[in-house]
C-alpha positions in Angstrom: -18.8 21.7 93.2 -17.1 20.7 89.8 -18.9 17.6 89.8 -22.4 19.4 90.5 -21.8 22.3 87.6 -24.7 22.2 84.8 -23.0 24.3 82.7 -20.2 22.2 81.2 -20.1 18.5 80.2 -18.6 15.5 80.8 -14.8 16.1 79.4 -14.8 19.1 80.4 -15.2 18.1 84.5 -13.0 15.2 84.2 -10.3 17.5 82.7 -10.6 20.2 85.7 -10.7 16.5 88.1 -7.6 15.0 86.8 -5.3 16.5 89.0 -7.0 16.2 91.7 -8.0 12.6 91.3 -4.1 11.7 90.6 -3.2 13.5 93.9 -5.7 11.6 96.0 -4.5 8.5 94.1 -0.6 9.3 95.1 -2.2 10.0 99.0 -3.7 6.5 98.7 -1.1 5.1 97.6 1.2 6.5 100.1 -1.3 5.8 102.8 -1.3 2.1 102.3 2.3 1.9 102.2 2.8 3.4 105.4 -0.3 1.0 106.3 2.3 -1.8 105.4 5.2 -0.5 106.8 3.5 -0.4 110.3 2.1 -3.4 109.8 5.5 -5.2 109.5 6.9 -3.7 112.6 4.4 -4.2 114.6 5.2 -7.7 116.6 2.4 -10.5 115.8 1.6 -11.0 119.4 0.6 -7.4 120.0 -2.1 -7.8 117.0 -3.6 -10.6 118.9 -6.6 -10.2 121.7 -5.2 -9.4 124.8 -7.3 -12.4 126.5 -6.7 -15.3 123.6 -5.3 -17.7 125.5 -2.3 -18.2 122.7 -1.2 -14.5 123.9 -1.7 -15.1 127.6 0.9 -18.5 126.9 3.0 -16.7 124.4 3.4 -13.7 127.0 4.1 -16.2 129.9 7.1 -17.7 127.8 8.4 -15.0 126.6 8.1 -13.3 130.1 9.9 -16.3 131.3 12.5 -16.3 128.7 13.5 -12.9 129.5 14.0 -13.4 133.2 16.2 -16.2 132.5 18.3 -14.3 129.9 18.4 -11.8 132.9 19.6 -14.1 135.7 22.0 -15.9 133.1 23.6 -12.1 132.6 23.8 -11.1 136.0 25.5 -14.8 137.0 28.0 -13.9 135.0 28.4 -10.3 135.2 29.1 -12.0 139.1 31.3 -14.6 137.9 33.8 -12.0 136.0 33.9 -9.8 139.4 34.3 -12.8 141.8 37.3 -13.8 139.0 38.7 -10.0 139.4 38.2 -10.4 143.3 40.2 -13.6 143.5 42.8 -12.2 141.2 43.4 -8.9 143.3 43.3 -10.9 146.5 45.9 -13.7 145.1 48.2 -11.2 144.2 
């Protein structure tokens, strides 16, 4: 509507625009910063396509890797009780 208005001239719209302009500016601003910040916490295999074969291997892998860190817990999360088992039986 400002921008449209016959009836004043060029410095006088850009005046009655600053504001507004430096507001959208800041909201820019701000938007690409969050932008980044998601960006950065987003893990780089979920930006990949789901049926690239460098995911499908990197999920494998990783799914793998987990299940071993899993079994290697539990073993000895067993071990320690089997230990405390012996010790109370011993005694």
């Amino acid at each position: 509507m400002l921008k449209s208005s016959k009836l004043q001239n060029n410095k006088a719209k850009q005046q009655k625009l600053k504001p507004i302009d430096e507001q959208l500016r800041l909201l820019r601003y701000k938007c690409e910063k969050w932008a980044m910040i998601k960006d950065s916490k987003i893990p780089f295999w979920e930006k990949l396509p789901k049926d690239s074969q460098f995911y499908k291997h990197y999920m494998n892998l990783k799914f793998a890797k987990d299940i071993n860190e899993a079994a290697t817990a539990q073993a000895n999360e067993d071990r320690e009780l089997m230990q405390k088992v012996k010790e109370k039986v011993e005694h």
